[in-house]
Phi, psi and omega in degrees: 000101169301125162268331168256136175234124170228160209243076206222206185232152219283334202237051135270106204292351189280332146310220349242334192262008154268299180314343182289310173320316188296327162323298209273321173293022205084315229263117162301154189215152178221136166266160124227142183237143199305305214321325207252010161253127031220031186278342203206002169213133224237192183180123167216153208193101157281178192199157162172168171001126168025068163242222164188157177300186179204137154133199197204153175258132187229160177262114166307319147340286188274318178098014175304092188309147190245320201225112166272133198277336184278346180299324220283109174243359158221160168208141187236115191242086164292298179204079175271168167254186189304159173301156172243112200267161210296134183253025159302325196299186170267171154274010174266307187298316163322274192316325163282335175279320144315320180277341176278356178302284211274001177255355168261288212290352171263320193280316172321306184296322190287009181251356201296124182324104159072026166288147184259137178210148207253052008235139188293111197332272179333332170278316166298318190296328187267348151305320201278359184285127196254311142359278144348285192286325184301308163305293177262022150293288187315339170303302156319323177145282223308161183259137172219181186277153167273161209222109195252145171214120216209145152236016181257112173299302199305292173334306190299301171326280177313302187317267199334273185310304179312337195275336169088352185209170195302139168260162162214182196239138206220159159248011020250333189263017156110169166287007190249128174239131168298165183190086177037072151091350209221178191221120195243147181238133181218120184252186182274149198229120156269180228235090192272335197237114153266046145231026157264024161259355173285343185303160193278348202259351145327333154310284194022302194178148205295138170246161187256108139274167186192139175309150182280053189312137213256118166275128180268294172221191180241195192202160164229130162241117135263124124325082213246071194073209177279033182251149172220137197223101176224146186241120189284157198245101162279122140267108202264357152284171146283330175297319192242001156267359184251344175203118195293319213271009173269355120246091182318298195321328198270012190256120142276172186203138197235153202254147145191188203268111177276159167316156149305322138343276163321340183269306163332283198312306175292342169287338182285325192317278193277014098358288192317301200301352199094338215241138166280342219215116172199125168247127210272154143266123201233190172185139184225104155324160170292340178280317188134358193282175178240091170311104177285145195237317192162166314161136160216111161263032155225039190284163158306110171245345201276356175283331185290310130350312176283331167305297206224356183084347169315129184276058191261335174308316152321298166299316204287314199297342195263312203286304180281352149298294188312324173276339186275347176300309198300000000 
């Protein structure tokens, strides 16, 4: 009988090193992944009058119970992938048969009585808005670049020149985009000509600009409950002082102590956001400030963890204890 459920895609190894933790402490655990309802993993769930759900996830093969469901007191929800819907159907058929997917079989986990959860959908979701996350950084206290978000060329132009110093260009939907069949990477880019921002294909669609902030070096803070793990980010390239994750190869990394104050603001940070769970992107100027870029409340920790020894498997492993103690 699972107490921990986590909700992740089968070769994610950095779960994987919770699910391990979790073992070695006891604490039953059950993985799943959405992918695999409702072709290969099944589901029933009741409800009535003052009640709470009930009811259990089985391997549709076998009839195995996998997750009782009222058992459940944590879920740790990570990088699950799309439902895989039956491709007998039309696409028409597809497309309504999905949506009754994530509104049952997702709205069932989301409703599961007094469950703790590492992050709770609707709060991540509402999290991926970098709009969203900049307001309430900034509410909080943290220092962030000023920030234009625009489809007015003329506009986009006058900010950059009035503002006076380098810009660059980010995209708001993270970097990885399709592109007819093929997978495009869009890093933060800076911005050398502005008078390409005058261009008319700039209407299109809203774009993120921002001051170029002069780096001494950058940082990842994970966040875990009121817990903090940062790590400075070193680059030895160019390529990877204007955006790091664009050459791994040029980086080293040293574990250290953001200020208190900044350690604070960012745990007040994701409180504000809903999320228990985050991992930051940071940047400490050349003035000494500690800069906010943004949030992945499902980011990557575990190269960091293989790198430098940071205890966030620990922590997560403690933070979902804690909802499966109550």
């Amino acid at each position: 009988m699972a107490h921990v459920l986590v909700i992740t895609d089968e070769d994610d190894r950095t779960a994987s090193r919770v699910t391990s933790e979790l073992a070695v402490r006891g604490v039953p655990v059950a993985r799943i992944d959405a992918t695999d309802f409702p072709t290969k993993l099944h589901m029933s769930a009741r409800i009535g009058t003052g009640a709470t759900w009930t009811g259990q996830l089985v391997d549709a093969d076998t009839g195995r119970e996998l997750v009782t469901l009222s058992a459940v007191r944590s879920v740790y929800y990570r990088r699950p992938t799309q439902f895989t819907m039956d491709q007998e159907m039309n696409r028409a058929e597809r497309v309504f048969a999905y949506g009754e997917a994530r509104r049952g079989f997702g709205g069932v986990l989301q409703a599961l009585d007094g469950a703790l959860w590492v992050n709770d959908p609707a709060a991540a979701a509402r999290a991926e808005y970098k709009p969203n996350q900049l307001a309430a950084a900034a509410a909080v206290g943290l220092n962030i670049p000023r920030t234009l978000i625009t489809n007015e060329p003329e506009r986009a132009y006058e900010w950059a020149k009035d503002l006076g110093r380098p810009i660059i260009y980010k995209p708001l939907s993270g970097i990885w985009h399709a592109d007819e069949g093929k997978v495009r990477i869009i890093y933060t880019s800076p911005v050398t000509d502005l008078d390409e921002l005058r261009a008319p294909a700039l209407e299109r669609t809203a774009h993120l600009f921002q001051e170029q902030v002069d780096k001494d070096h950058e940082a990842r803070a994970i966040i875990v409950g009121e817990q903090v793990f940062a790590v400075a980010i070193d680059a030895a390239s160019e390529a990877a002082r204007t955006d790091w994750r664009s050459d791994y190869d040029s980086l080293t990394y040293r574990t250290i102590d953001l200020p208190g104050e900044v350690a604070q603001q960012l745990v007040a940070l994701h409180m504000r956001l809903g999320l228990r769970f985050g991992a930051v992107d940071l940047i400490h100027d050349t003035a000494g400030r500690w800069v906010f870029l943004e949030t992945n409340q499902s980011g990557e920790w575990g190269w960091l963890v293989a790198k430098t020894g940071i205890g966030v498997a620990d922590a997560l492993t403690d933070l979902l204890i804690k909802g499966y103690d109550t």
